[in-house]
TIMI-2910 file (N, C-alpha, C, CB; in pm, 1 decimal, decimal comma, always signed):
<rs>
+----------+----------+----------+----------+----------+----------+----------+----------+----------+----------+----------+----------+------+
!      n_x !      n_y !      n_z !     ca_x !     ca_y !     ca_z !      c_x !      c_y !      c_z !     cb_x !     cb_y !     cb_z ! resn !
+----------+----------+----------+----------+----------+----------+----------+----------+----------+----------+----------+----------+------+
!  +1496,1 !  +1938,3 !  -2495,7 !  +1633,8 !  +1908,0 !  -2464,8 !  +1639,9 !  +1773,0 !  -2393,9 !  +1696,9 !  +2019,7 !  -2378,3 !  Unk !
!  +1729,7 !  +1699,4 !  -2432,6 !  +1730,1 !  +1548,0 !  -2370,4 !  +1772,9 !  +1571,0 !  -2251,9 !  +1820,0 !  +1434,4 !  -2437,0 !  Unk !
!  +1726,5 !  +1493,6 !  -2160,2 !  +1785,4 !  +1482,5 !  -1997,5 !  +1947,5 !  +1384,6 !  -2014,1 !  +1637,3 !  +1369,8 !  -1873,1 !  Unk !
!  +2032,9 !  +1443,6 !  -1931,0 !  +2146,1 !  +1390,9 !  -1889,7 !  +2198,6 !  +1378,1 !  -1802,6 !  +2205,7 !  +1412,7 !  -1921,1 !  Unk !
!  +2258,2 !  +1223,8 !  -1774,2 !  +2322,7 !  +1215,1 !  -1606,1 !  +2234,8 !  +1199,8 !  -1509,4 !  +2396,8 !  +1340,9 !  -1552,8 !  Unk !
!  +2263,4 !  +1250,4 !  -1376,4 !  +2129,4 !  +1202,6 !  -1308,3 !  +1991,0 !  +1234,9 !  -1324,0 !  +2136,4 !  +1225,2 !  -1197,3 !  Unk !
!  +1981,1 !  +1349,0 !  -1404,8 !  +1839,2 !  +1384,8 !  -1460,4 !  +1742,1 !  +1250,6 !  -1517,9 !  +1866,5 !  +1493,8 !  -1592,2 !  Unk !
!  +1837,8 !  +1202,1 !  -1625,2 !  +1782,4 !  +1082,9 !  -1689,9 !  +1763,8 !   +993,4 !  -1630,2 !  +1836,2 !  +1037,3 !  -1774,9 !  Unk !
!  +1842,2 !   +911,5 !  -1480,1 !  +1808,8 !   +812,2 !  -1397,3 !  +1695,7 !   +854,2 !  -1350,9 !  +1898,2 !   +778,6 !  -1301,8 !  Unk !
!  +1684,8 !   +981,6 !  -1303,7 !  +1560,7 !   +991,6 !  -1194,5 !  +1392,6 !  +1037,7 !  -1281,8 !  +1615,6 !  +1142,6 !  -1061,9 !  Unk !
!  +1444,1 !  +1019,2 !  -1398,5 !  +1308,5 !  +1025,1 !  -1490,3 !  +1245,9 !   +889,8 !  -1473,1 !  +1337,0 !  +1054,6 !  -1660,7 !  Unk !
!  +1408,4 !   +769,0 !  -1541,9 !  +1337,6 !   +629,1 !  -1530,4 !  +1281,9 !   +598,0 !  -1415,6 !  +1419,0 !   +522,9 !  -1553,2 !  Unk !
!  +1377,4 !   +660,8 !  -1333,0 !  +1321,0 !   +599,0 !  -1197,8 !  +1146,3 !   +637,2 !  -1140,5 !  +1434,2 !   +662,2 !  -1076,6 !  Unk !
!  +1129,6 !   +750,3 !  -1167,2 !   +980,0 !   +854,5 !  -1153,0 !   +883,1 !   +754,6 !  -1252,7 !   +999,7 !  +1062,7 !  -1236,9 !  Unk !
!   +934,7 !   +705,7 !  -1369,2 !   +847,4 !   +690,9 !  -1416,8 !   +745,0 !   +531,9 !  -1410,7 !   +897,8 !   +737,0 !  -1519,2 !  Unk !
!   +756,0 !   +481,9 !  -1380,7 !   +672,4 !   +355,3 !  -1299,6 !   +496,0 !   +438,5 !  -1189,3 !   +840,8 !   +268,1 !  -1142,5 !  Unk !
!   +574,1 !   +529,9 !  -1131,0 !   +470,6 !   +628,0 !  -1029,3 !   +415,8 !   +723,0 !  -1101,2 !   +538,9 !   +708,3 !   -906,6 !  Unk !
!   +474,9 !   +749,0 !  -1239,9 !   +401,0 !   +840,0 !  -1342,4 !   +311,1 !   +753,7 !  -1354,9 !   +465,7 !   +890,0 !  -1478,6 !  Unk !
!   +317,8 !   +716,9 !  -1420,4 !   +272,4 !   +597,1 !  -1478,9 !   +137,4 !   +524,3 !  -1397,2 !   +401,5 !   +500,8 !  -1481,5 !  Unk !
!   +158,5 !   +521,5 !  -1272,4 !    +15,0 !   +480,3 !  -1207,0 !    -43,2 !   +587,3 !  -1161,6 !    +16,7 !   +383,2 !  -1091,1 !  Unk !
!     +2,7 !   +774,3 !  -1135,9 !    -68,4 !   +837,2 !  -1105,7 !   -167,6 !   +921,3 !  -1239,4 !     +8,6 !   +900,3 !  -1017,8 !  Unk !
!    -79,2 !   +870,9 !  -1338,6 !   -192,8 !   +895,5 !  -1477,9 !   -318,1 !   +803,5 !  -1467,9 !   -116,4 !   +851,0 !  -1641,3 !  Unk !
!   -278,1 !   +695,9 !  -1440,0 !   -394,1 !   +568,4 !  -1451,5 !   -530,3 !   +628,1 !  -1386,2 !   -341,9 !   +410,3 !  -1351,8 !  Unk !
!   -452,5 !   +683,6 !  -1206,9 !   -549,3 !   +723,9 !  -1123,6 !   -635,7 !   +876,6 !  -1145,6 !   -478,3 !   +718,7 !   -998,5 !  Unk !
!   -526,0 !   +881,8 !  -1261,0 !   -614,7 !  +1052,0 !  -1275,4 !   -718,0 !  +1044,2 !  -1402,6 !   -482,5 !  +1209,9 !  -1321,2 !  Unk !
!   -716,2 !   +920,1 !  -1492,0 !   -799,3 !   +922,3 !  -1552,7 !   -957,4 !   +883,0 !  -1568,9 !   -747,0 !   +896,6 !  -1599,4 !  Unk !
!  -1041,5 !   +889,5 !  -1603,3 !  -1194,4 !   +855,6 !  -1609,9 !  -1202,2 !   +750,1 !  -1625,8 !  -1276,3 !   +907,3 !  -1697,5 !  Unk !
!  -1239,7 !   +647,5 !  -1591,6 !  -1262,5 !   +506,7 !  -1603,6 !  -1360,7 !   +496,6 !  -1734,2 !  -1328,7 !   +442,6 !  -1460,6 !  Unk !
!  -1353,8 !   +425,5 !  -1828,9 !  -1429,9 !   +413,3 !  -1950,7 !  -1595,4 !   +351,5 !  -1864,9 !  -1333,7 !   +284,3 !  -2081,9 !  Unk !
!  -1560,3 !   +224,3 !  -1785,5 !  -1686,0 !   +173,2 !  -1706,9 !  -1654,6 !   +152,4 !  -1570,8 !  -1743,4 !    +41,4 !  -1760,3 !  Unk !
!  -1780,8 !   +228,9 !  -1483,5 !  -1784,4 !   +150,9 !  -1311,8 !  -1915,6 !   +151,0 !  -1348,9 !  -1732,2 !   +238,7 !  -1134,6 !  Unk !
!  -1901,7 !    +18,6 !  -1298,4 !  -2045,1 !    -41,1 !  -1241,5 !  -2068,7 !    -89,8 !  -1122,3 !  -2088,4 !   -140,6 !  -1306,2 !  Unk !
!  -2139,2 !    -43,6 !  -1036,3 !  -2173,7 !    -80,5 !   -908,7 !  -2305,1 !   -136,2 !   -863,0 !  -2153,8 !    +17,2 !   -843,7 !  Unk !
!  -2288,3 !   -284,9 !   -821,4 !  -2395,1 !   -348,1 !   -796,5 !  -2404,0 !   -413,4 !   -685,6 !  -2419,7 !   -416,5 !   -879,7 !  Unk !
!  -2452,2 !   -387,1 !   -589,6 !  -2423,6 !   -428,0 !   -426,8 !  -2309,5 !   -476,5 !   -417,4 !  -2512,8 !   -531,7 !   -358,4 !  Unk !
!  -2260,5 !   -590,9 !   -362,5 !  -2116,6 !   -610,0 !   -351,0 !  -1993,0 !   -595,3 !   -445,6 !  -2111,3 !   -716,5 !   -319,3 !  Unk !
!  -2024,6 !   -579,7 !   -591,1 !  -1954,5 !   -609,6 !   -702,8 !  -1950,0 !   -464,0 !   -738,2 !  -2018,0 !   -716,8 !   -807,4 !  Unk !
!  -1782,6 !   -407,6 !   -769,5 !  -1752,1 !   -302,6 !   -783,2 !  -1645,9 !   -291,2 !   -923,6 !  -1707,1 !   -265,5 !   -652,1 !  Unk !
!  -1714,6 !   -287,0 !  -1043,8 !  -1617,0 !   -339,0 !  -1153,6 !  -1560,6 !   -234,3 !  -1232,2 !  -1682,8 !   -433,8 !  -1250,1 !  Unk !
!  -1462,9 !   -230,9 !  -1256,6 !  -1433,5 !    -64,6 !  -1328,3 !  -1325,1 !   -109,2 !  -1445,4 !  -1343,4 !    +79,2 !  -1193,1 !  Unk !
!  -1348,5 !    -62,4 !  -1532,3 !  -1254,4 !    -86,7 !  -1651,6 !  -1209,6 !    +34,9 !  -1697,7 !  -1316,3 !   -160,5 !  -1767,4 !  Unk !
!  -1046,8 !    +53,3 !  -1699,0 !   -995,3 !   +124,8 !  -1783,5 !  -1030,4 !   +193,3 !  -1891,3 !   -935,9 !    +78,8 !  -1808,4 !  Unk !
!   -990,2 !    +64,9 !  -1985,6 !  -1038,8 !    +93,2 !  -2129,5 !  -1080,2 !     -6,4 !  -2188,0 !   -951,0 !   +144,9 !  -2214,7 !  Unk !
!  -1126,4 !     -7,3 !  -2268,0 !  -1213,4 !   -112,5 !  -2365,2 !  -1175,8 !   -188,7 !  -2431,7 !  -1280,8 !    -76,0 !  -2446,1 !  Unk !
!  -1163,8 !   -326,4 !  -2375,9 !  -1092,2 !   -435,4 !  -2482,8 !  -1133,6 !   -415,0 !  -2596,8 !  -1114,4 !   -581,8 !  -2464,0 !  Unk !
!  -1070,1 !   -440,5 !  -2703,1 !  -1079,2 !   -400,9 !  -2847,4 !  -1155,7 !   -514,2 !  -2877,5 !   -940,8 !   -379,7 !  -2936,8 !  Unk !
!  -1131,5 !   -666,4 !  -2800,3 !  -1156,4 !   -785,4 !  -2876,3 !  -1334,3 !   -796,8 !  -2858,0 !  -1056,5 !   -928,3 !  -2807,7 !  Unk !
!  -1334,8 !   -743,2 !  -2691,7 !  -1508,7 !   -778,2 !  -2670,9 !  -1585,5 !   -643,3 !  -2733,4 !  -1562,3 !   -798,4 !  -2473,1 !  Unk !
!  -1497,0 !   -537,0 !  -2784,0 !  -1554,6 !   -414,3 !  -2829,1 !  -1626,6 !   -461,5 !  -3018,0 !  -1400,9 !   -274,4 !  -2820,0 !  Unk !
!  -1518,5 !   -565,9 !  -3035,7 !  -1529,5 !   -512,6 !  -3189,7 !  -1685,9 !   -648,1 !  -3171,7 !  -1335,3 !   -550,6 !  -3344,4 !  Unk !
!  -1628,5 !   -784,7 !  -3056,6 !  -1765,5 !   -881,6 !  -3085,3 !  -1874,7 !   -801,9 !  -3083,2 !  -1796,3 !   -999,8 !  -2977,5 !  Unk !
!  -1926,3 !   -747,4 !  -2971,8 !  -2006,7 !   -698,2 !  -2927,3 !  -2140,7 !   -593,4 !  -3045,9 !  -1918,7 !   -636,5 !  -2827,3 !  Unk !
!  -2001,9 !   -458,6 !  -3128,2 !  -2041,0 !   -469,5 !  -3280,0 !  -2091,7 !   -538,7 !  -3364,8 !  -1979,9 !   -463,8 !  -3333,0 !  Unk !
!  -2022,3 !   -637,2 !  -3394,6 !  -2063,9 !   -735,0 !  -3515,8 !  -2176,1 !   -852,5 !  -3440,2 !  -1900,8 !   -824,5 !  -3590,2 !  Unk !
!  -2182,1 !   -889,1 !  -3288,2 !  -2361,2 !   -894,1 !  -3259,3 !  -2462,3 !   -828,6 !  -3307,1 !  -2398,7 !   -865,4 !  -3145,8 !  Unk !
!  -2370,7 !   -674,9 !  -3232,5 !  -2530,9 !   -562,6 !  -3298,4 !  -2582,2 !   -586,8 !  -3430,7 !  -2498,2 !   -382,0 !  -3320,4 !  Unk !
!  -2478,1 !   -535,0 !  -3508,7 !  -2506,0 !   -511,7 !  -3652,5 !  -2561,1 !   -621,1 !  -3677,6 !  -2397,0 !   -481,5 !  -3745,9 !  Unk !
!  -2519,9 !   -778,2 !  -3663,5 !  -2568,5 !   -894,6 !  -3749,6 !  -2757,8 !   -887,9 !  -3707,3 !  -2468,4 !  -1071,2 !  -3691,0 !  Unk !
!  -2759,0 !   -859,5 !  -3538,1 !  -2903,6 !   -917,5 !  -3493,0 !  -3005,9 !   -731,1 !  -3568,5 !  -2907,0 !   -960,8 !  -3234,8 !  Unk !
!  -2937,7 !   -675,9 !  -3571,8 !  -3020,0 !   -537,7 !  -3629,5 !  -3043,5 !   -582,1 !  -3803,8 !  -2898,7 !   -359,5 !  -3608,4 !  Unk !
!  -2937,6 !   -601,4 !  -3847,1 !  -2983,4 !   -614,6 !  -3983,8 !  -3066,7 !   -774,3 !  -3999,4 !  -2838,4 !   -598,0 !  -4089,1 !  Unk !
!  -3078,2 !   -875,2 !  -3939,7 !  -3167,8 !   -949,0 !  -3924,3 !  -3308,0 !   -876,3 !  -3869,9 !  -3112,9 !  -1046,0 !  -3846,7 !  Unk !
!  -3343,8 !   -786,1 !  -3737,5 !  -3465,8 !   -761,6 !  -3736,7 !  -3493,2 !   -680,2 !  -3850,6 !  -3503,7 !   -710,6 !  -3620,8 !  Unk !
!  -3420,5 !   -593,1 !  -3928,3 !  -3444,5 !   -542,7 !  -4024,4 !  -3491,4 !   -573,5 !  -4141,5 !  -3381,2 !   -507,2 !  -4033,7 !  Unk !
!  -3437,8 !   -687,6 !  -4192,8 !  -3489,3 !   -786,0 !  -4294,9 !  -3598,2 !   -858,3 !  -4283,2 !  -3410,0 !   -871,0 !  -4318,5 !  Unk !
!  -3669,6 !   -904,0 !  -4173,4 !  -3749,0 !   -985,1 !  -4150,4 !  -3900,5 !   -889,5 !  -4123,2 !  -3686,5 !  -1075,0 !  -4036,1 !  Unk !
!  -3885,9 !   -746,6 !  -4130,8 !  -3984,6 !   -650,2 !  -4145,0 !  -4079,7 !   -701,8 !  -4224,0 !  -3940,7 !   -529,9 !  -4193,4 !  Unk !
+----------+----------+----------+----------+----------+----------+----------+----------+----------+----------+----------+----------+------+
</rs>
């Protein structure tokens, strides 16, 4: 059932604090902790996810070939 009237203001309004207490309730994809440096990522850039792939694969199927 759709919210109406002040129901619906106080959704928009809630939802900004939804919104960061999901963030805080979820698993961090990476923490890494290394003496002073405390790095934690959300989620996984797609852009350094997909390079990172097409490193692997290129330098694997090179040691592979060169067997």
């Amino acid at each position: 059932m759709p919210l109406i009237g002040k129901e619906s203001s106080r959704w928009l309004v809630d939802l900004p604090e939804r919104a960061v207490s999901e963030i805080k309730s979820q698993k961090p994809f990476l923490e890494l902790r290394a003496g002073g440096l405390h790095l934690v990522m959300q989620k996984a850039p797609v852009r350094l996810m997909s390079v990172l792939v097409a490193v692997g694969c290129s330098g694997f199927t090179a040691w592979w070939t060169a067997r």
